[in-house]
C-alpha positions as a printed Julia matrix, in Angstrom:
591×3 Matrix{Float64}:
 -70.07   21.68   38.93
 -68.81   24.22   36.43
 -66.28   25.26   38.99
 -65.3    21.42   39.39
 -64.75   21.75   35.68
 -62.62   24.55   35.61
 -60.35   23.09   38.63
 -59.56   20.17   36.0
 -59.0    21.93   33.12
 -56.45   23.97   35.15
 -54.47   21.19   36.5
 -54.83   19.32   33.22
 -53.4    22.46   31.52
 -50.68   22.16   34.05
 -50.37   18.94   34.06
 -49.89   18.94   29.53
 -47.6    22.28   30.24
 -45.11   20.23   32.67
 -45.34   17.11   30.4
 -44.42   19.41   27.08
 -41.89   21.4    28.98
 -40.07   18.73   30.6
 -39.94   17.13   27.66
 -38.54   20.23   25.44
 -36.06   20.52   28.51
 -34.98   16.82   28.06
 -34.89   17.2    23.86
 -32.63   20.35   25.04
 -30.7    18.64   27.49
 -29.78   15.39   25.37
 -28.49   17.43   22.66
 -24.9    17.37   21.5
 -22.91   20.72   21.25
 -22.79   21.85   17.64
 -19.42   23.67   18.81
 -17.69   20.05   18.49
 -18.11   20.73   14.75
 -14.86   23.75   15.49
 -12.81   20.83   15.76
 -14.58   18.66   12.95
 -12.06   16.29   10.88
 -14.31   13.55    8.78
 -12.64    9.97    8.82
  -9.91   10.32    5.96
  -8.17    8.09    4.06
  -4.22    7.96    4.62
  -2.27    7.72    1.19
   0.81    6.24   -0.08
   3.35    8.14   -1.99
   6.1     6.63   -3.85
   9.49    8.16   -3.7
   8.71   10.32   -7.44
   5.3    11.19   -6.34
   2.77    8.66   -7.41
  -0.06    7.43   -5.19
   0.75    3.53   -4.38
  -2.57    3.22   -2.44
  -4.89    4.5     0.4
  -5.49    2.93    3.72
  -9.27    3.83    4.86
 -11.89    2.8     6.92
 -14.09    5.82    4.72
 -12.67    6.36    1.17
 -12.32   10.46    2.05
 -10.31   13.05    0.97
 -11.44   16.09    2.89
 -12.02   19.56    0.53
 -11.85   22.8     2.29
 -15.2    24.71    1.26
 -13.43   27.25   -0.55
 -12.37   25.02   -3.24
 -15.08   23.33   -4.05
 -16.58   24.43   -7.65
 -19.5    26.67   -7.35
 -21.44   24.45   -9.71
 -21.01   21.53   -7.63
 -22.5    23.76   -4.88
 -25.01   24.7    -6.77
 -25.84   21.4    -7.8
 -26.47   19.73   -4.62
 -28.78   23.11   -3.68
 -31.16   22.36   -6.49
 -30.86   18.74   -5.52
 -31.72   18.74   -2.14
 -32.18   22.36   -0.52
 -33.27   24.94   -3.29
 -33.82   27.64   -0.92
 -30.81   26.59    1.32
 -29.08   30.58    1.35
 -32.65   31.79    2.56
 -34.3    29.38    5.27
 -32.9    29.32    9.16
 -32.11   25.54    8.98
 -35.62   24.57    8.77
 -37.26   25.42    5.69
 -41.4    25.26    6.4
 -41.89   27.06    2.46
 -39.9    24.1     1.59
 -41.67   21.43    3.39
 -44.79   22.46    1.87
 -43.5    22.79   -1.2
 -42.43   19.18   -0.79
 -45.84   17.65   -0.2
 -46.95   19.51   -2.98
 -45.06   17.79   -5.11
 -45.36   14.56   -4.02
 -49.04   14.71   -4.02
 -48.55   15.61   -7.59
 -46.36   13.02   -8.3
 -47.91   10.37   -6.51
 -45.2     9.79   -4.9
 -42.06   11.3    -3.04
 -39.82   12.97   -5.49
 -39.04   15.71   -3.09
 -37.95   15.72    0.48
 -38.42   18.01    2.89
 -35.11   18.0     4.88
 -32.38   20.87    4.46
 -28.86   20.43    3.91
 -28.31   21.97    7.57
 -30.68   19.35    8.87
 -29.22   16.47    6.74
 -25.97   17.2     8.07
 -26.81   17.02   11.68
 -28.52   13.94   11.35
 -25.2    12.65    9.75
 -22.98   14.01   12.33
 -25.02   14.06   15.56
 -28.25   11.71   15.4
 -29.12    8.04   15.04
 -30.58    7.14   11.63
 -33.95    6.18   13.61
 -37.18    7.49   12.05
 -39.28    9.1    15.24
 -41.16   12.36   16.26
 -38.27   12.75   18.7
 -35.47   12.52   16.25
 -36.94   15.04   13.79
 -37.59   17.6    16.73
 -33.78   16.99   17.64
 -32.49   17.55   14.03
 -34.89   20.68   13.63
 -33.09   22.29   16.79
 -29.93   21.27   16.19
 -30.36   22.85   12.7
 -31.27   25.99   13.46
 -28.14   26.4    16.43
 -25.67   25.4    13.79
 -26.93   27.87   11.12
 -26.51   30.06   13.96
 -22.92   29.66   14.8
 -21.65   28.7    10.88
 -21.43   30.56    7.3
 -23.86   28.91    5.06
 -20.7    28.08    2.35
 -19.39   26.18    5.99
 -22.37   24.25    6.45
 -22.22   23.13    2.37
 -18.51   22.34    2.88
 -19.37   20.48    5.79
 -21.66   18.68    3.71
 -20.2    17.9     0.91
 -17.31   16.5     2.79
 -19.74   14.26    5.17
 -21.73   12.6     2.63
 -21.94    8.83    1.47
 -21.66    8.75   -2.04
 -21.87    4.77   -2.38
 -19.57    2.21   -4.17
 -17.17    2.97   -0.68
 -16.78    7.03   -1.44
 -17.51    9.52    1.3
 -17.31   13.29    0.35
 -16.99   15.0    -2.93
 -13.68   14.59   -3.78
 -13.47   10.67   -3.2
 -16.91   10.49   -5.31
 -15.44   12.23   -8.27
 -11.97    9.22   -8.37
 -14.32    6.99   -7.6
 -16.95    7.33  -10.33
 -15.47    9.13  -13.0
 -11.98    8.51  -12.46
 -10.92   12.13  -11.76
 -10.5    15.07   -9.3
 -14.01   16.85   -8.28
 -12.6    20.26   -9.57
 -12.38   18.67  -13.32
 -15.89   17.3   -13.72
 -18.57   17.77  -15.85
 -21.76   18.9   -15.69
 -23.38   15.73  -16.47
 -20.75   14.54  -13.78
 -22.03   16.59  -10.97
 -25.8    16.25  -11.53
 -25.13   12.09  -10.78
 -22.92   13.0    -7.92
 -25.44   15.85   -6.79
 -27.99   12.66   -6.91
 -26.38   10.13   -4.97
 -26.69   11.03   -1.18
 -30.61   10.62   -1.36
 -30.13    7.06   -2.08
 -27.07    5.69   -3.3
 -27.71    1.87   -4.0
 -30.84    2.87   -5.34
 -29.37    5.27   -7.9
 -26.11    3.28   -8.49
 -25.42    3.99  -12.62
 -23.37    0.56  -12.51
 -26.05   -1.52  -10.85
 -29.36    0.63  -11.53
 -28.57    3.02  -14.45
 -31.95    3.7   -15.46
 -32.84    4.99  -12.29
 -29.65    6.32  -12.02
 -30.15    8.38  -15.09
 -33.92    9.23  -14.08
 -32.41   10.96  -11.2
 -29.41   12.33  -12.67
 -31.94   13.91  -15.49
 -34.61   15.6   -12.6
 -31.16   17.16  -11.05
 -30.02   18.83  -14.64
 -33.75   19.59  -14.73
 -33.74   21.54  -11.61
 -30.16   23.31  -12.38
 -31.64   24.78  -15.45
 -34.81   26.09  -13.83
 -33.0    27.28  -11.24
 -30.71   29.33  -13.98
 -27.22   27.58  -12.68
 -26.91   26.15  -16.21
 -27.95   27.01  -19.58
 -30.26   25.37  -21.9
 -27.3    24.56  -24.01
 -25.41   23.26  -21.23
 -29.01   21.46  -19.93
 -29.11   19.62  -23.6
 -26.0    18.66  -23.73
 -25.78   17.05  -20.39
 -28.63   15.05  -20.84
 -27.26   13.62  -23.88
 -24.11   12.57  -21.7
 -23.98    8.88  -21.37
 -23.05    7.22  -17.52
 -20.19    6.39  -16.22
 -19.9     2.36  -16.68
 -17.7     1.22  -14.22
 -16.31    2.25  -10.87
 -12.56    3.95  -10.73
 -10.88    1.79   -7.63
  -7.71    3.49   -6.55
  -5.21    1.48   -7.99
  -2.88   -0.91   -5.78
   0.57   -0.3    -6.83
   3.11   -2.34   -5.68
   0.97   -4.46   -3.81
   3.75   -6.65   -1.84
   4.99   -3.38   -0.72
   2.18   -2.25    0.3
   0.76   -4.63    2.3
   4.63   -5.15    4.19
   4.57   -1.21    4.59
   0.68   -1.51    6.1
   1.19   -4.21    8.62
   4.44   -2.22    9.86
   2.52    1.02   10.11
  -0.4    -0.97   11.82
   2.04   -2.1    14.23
   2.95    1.6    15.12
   0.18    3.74   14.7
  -3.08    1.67   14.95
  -6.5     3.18   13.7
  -5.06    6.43   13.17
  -3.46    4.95    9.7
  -7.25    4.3     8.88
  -8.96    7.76    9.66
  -6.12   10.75   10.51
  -5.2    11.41    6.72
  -1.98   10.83    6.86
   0.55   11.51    4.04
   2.97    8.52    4.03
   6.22    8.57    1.44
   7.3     5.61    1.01
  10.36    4.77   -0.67
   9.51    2.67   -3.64
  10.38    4.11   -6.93
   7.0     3.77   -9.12
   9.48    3.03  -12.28
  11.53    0.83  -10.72
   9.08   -1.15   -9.27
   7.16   -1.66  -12.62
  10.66   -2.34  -14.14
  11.09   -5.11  -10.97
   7.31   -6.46  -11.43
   8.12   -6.56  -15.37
  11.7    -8.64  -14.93
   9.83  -11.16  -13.06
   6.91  -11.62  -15.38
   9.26  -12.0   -18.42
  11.58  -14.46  -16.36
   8.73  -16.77  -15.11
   7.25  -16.56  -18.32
  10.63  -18.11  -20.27
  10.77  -20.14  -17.1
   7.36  -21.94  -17.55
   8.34  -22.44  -20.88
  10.88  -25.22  -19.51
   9.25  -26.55  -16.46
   5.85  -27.57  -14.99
   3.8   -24.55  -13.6
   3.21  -22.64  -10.66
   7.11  -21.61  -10.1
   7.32  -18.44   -7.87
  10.09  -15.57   -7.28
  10.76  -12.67   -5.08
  12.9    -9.46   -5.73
  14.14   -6.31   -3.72
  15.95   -4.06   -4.46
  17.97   -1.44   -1.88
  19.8     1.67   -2.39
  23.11    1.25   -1.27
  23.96    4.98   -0.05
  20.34    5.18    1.85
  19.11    1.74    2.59
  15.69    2.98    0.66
  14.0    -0.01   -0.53
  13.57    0.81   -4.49
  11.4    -1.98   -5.57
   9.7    -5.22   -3.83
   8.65   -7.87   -5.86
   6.9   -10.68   -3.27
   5.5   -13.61   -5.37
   4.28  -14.06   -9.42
   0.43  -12.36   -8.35
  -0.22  -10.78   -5.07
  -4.25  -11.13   -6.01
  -3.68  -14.42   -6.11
  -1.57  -15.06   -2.97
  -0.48  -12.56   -0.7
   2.26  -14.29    0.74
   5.23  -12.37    0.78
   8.12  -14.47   -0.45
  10.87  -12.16    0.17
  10.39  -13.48    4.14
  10.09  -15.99    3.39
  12.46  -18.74    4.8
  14.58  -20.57    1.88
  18.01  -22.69    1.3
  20.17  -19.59    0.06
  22.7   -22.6    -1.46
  26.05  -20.89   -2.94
  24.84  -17.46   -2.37
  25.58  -18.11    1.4
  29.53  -18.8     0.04
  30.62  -14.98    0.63
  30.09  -15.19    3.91
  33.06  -17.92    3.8
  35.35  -15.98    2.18
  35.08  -12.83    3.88
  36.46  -14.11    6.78
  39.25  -15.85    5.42
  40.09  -12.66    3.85
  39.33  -11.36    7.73
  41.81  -14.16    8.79
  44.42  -13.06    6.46
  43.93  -14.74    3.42
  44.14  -13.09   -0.26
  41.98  -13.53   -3.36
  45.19  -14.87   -4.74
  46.2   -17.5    -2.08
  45.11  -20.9    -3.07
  42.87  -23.65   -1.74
  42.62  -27.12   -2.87
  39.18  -28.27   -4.55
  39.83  -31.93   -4.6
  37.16  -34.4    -2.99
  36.99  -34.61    0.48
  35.26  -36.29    3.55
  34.26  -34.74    7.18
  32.86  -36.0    10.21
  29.06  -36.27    9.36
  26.51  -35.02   11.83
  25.87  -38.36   12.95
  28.4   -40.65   14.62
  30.54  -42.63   12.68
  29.61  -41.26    8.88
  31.19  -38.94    7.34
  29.78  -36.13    4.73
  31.24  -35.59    1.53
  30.93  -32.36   -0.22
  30.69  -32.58   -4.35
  30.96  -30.26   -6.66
  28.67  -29.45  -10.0
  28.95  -31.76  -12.2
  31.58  -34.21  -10.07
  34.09  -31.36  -11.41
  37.49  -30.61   -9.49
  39.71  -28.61  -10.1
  42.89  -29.88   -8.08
  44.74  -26.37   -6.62
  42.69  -23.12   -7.13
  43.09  -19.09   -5.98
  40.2   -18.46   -3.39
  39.3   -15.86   -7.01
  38.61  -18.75   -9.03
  36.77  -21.2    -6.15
  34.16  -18.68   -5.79
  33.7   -17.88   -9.38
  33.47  -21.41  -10.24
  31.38  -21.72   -7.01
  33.33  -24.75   -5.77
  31.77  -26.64   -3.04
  34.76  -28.67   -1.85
  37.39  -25.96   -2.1
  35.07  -23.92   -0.25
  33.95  -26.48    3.03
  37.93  -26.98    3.14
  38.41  -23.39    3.67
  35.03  -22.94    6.15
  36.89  -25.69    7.97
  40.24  -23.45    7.97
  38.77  -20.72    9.19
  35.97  -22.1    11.44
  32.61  -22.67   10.72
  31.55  -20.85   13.61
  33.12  -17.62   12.67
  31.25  -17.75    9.57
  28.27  -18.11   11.19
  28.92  -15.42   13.33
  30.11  -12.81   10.97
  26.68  -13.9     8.86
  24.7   -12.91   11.75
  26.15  -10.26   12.46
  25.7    -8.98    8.48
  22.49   -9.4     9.47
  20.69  -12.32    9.25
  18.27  -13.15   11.92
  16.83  -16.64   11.17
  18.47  -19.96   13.04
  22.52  -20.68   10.92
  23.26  -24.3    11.53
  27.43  -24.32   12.99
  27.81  -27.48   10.87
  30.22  -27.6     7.74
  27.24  -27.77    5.45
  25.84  -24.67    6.24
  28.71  -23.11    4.29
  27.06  -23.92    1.2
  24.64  -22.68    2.41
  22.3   -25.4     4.26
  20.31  -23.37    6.49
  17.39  -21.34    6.0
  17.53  -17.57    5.61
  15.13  -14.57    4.22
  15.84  -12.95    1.02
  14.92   -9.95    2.49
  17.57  -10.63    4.79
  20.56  -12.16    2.52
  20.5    -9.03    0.12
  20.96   -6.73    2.87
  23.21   -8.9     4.43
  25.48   -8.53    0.98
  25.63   -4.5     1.64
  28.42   -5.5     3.7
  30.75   -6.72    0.67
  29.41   -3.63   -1.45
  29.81   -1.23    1.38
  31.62   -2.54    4.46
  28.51   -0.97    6.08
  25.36   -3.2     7.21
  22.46   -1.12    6.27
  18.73   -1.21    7.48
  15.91   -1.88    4.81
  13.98    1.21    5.07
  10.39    1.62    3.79
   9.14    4.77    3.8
  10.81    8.53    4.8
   8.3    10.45    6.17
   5.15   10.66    7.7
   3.12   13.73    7.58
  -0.34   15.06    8.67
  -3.05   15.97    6.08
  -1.77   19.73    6.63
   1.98   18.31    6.23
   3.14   18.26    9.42
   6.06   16.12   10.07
   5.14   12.98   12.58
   7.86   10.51   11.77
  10.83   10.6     9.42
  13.44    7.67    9.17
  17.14    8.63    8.24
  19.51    5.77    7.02
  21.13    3.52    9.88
  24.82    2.25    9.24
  27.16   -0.21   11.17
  30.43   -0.36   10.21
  31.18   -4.27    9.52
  34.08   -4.36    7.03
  37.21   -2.54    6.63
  38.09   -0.97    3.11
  40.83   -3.15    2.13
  38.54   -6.21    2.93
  35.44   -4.77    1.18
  37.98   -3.83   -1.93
  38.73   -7.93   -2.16
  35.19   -9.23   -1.82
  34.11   -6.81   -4.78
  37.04   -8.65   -6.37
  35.75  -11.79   -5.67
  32.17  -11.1    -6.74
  33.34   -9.21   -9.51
  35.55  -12.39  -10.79
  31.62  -14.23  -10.61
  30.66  -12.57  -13.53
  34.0   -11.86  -15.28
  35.06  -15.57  -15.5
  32.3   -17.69  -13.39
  28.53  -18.63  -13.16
  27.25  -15.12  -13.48
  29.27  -14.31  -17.27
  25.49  -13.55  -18.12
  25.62  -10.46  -16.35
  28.29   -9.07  -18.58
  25.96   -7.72  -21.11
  24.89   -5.26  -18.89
  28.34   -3.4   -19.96
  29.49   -1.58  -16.69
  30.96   -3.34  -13.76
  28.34   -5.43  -11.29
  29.19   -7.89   -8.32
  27.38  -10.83   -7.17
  26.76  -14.62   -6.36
  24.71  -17.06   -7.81
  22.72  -19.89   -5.5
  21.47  -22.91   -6.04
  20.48  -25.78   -3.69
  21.15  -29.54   -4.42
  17.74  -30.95   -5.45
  17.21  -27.5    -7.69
  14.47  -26.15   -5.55
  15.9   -22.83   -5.08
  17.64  -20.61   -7.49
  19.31  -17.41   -6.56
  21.23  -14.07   -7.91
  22.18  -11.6    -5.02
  24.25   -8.99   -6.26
  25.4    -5.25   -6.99
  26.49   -2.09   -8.8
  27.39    0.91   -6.77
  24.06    2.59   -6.03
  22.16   -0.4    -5.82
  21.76   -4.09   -3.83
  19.32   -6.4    -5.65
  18.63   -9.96   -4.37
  16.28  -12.63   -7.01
  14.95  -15.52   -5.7
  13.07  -18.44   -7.65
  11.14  -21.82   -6.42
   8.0   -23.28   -5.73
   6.51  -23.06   -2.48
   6.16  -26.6    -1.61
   9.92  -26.83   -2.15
  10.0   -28.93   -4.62
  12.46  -29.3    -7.31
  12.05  -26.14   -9.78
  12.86  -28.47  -13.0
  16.17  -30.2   -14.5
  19.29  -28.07  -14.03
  17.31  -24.92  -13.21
  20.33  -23.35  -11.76
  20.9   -19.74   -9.74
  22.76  -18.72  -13.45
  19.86  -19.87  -15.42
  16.3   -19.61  -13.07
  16.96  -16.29  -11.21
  20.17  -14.77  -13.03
  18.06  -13.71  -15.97
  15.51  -11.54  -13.58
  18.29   -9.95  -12.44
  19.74   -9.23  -15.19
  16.54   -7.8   -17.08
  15.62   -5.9   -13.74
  19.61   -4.26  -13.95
  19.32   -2.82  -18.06
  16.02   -0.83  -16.21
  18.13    0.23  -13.2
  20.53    2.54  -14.85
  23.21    4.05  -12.74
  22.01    7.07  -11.0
């Protein structure tokens, strides 16, 4: 019987020895390789520079800005160690002094104030484990501990941390934290500052200072508490911060040129996919931050006078191109992007008598001068349909009987201008406009040379490079790409097709210069230094343009409403978008 006994004890001792050592060889077996973390790079946001070096914006799945260990502050270190792993430069990984010391407390509190995880082991549960609460999963996160402690520095492990950790309100890692909740780089903050940071990753909607500040504070005050006991700060310093009031609101990242942006994101979207969204990567764009304040400013101030005069809810669109680079400067979409986020520079609008240089330059192609005449008398042509004709008019039922091709544009005359579309050939005209550059569907009918079909502004102000330049240029929105370690990916150099010849380009700047000299654009001549351009207006007044130049750079302003209807009374290209323009130019000084 006793022998019986033993016999069963035995294999039941086997039997519990298999069991636990299979299942320590499966906890072994299922566990990732802690050498992955050689190769570690946390999610990171990608950021947006602006041609004079101000962030724009950051694209990010995980608001992260990844700090090297060696330059974090040793007080934020230190923080986070009294925090949440007081003896973290002594234990293996696994800290049993501290576990005890844990329960202690909490069995003194009467409830858990302390936990009994190590950074080491918080960080493998972050990296490598499922957020499940089990026997198994603990076991796991206790091994996998102790093996990275065994192949990385202690300060590595921290940085690791630090870097890993979700700080709430969308921040992950120390440096995003600090911008996001106090507005300022994580080597510049405060005491005070780093005890509420140093409190967060325990629970971070719980101790959220804009939701749940007195909890928030609570916790940010047992941190300090710990710092001084642990002789990191003084009791000077430990007075002080507790005195320190919270922060009271989050620090977003601000979104600068927001039309821009959101053009530049879908493009880069397009082309690189996730990677814009996690690789870190360093984007220059090429918006100038003043300019594009000075833009967003000229279009406030002329929608604002605008409104004054008409019924509400009247929208424009400005860009603005360097003419030697094809850099866009500034991009001005619509009157609030957080309000809409169309984009009305594509969009697809009547350009009216800005569409008239496209005319001209090819009679001046086809041999004509800006001194050679035209008459602007009225006039009928064959209408679209059978049997009726179409009858151009001018402004005003104006005409001026013979006119120089100089004075027909500056006076933007519609009937000395169809006569010479119908001279030259409507479809040349519509050829050499595509082939300035505009993409969008140009009608071969008469009409079209004052401009009847639709077009992009986007598209029309480039197109104009070609009188400024003789060159069609290529919008280009950003330079480079880089990698978080600056790496060059991508870089875009200008693109140039010759169009024009000089002596043709020399005339059109003629022409456009005449505009403002002597025509609908005289506005323009208290800018004081010599600009070029075309006003545009359709018949019912639902759009109003200004598409013109100086030597560096190519601005187009469009105005209208979005349901194309009228704009208001007489709300011309000269008096709706000529203004913007104008006030965008004083900003833009020659450079």
């Amino acid at each position: 019987m006793i022998r019986q006994i033993k016999y069963i004890l035995f294999f039941a001792f086997l039997f519990v020895t298999g069991v636990f050592s299979g299942y320590v060889f499966w906890l072994f077996s299922d566990l990732p390789d802690v050498k992955s973390l050689e190769g570690y790079r946390p999610l990171e946001a990608s950021i947006v520079y602006s041609s004079d070096g101000q962030i724009l914006t950051e694209f990010f799945y995980e608001r992260r800005k990844f700090v090297p260990h060696y330059e974090i502050p040793d007080l934020v270190k230190k923080a986070f160690i009294a925090s949440e792993d007081v003896r973290f430069y002594k234990h293996p990984g696994v800290d049993i002094i501290g576990i005890l010391r844990a329960l202690y407390r909490d069995i003194k509190a009467g409830g858990i104030v302390e936990g009994g995880s190590t950074i080491t082991q918080q960080l493998a549960k972050m990296l490598f484990l499922k957020p499940e609460k089990s026997i198994t999963r603990k076991l796991k996160e206790a091994i996998l501990s102790i093996q990275i402690e065994k192949k990385y520095t202690k300060d590595e492990i921290l940085g690791l941390y630090l870097n890993q950790a979700y700080f709430g309100n969308r921040a992950y890692g120390i440096a995003a934290a600090a911008e996001a909740y106090f507005g300022k780089s994580y080597k510049e903050l405060k005491i005070a500052e780093i005890a509420l940071l140093a409190a967060m990753p325990k629970a971070p909607s719980a101790y959220n200072p804009f939701k749940k500040p007195e909890a928030a504070l609570k916790r940010r005050n047992i941190v300090l508490k710990k710092m001084f006991e642990e002789k990191f700060i003084s009791k000077e310093q430990y007075e002080e911060a507790l005195n320190t009031p919270l922060p009271e609101h989050p620090h977003w990242r601000k979104f600068e040129a927001p039309y821009f942006v959101e053009t530049l994101r879908q493009e880069l979207e397009a082309k690189y996919g996730e990677r814009l969204y996690k690789d870190g990567l360093r984007i220059y764009s090429t918006i100038d931050h003043s300019l594009q304040k000075k833009a967003e400013e000229a279009v406030r101030k002329g929608l604002d006078e605008l409104h004054k005069r008409v019924k509400p809810s009247v929208q424009a669109a400005l860009i603005a191109i360097d003419l030697k680079s094809g850099h866009v400067k500034a991009l001005v979409g619509g009157n609030d992007f957080w309000e809409t986020q169309y984009n009305r520079v594509y969009s697809l609008r009547q350009p009216g008598s800005a569409f008239k240089p496209f005319v001209y330059a090819v009679a001046l192609m086809d041999g004509f001068s800006p001194e050679d005449t035209i008459i602007d008398s009225p006039v009928s042509f064959p209408g679209a349909v059978q049997g009726k004709s179409w009858s151009p008019r001018n402004y005003n039922n104006e005409y001026h009987g013979e006119v120089s091709l100089k004075k027909a544009i500056a006076l933007s005359l519609n009937a000395a201008t169809v006569r010479l579309a119908s001279q030259v050939g409507i479809k040349n005209v519509v050829d050499f406009a595509m082939q300035c550059g505009l993409s969008t569907k140009i009608h071969p009918y008469l009409s079209t040379a004052l401009g009847a079909s639709d077009v992009k502004p986007i598209e029309l102000t480039t197109a104009y490079s070609v009188f400024a330049t003789g060159k069609r240029i290529k919008p280009i929105f950003y330079e480079k790409i880089t990698t978080h370690k600056g790496v060059i990916i991508e870089e875009n150099h200008p693109e140039f097709e010759e169009i024009l010849p000089e002596e043709i380009v020399e005339q059109m700047r003629e022409l456009l210069h005449e505009v403002v000299l002597s025509g609908t654009a005289q506005k323009a001549k208290e800018l004081g230094r010599e600009v070029y351009g075309k006003t545009g207006t359709t018949n019912d007044f639902s759009d109003a343009w200004f598409v013109g130049f100086d030597d560096n750079l190519l601005v187009g302003v469009w105005v209208g409403r979005d349901n194309h209807k009228p704009i208001g009374p007489k709300e011309a290209g000269a008096r709706a978008a000529l203004p913007i323009w104008i006030e965008f130019m004083k900003g833009a000084k020659p450079f």
